[in-house]
C-alpha positions as CSV (number, residue, x, y, z in Angstrom):
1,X,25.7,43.5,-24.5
2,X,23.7,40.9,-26.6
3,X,21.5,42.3,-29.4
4,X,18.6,40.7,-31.1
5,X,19.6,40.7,-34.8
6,X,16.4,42.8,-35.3
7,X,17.9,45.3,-33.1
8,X,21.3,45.6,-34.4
9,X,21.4,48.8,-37.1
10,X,24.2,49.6,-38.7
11,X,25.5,52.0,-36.2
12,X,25.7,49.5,-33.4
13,X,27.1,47.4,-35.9
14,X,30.3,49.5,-36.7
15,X,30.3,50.7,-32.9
16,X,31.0,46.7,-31.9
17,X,33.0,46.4,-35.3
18,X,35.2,48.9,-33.7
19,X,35.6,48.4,-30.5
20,X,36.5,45.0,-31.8
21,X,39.1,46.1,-33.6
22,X,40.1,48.1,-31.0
23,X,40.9,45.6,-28.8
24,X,44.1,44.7,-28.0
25,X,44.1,40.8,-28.7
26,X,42.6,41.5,-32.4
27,X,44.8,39.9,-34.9
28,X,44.4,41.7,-39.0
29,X,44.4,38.8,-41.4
30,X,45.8,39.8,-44.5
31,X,45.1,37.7,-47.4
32,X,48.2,36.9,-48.8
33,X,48.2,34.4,-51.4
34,X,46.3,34.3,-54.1
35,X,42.4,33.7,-54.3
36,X,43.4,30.8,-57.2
37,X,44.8,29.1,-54.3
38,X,40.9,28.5,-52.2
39,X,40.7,25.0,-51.0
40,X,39.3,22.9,-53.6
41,X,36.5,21.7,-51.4
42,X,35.6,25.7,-51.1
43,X,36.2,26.5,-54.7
44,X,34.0,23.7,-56.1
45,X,31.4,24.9,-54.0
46,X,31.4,28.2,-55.4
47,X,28.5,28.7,-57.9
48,X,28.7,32.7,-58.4
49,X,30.6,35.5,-58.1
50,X,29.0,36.3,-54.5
51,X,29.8,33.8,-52.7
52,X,33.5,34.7,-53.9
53,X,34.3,37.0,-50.8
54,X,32.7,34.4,-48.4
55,X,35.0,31.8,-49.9
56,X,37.8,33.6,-49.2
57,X,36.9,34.6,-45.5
58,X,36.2,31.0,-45.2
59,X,38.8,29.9,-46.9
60,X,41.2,32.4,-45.0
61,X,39.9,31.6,-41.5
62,X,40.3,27.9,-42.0
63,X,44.6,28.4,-43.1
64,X,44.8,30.9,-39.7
65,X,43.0,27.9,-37.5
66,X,40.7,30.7,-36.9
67,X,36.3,31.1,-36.9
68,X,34.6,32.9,-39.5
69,X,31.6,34.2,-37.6
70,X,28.4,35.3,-39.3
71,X,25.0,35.5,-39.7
72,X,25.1,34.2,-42.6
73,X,23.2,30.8,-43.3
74,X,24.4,29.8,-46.4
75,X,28.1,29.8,-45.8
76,X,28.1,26.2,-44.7
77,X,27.5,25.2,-47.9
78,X,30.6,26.4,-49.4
79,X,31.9,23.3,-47.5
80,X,30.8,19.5,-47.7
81,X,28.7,17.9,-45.1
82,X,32.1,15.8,-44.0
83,X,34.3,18.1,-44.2
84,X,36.7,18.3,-41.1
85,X,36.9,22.3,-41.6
86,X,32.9,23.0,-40.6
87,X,34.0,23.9,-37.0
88,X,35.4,26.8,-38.7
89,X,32.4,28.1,-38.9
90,X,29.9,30.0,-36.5
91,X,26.2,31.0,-37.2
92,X,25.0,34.0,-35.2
93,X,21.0,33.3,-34.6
């Protein structure tokens, strides 16, 4: 089922969040090493404390040759135009 981001409210959000989860190929990421230890092309993008828990999704998804998924348009720029690590991201429209 394919939603229209105007139609997605936060209970169909946790209902797909947890059949997600659910599923048998999902994969928990912990993060374990120390949030001092970002990429330096992600932590010299960071210009406040909110776009610390992006950075280390990012950050985390990049190390586990993974895809942070979002709809959020302004993670790409926690990463230069040339860096090699942009396919790590995905922008839900």
């Amino acid at each position: 089922m394919r939603l229209r981001e105007a139609e997605l409210t936060l209970g169909s959000a946790v209902q797909i969040l947890t059949a997600n989860v659910a599923a048998k190929e999902h994969v928990f990421w912990n993060l374990d090493y120390s949030p001092a230890l970002i990429l330096p092309e992600i932590r010299d993008r960071i210009r406040g404390h909110r776009q610390v828990p992006d950075a280390l999704l990012l950050d985390l998804a990049i190390r586990r040759k993974g895809r942070l998924v979002t709809f959020d348009q302004g993670i790409p720029h926690l990463l230069p135009l040339n860096s090699p690590h942009r396919a790590a991201i995905e922008i839900i429209k």
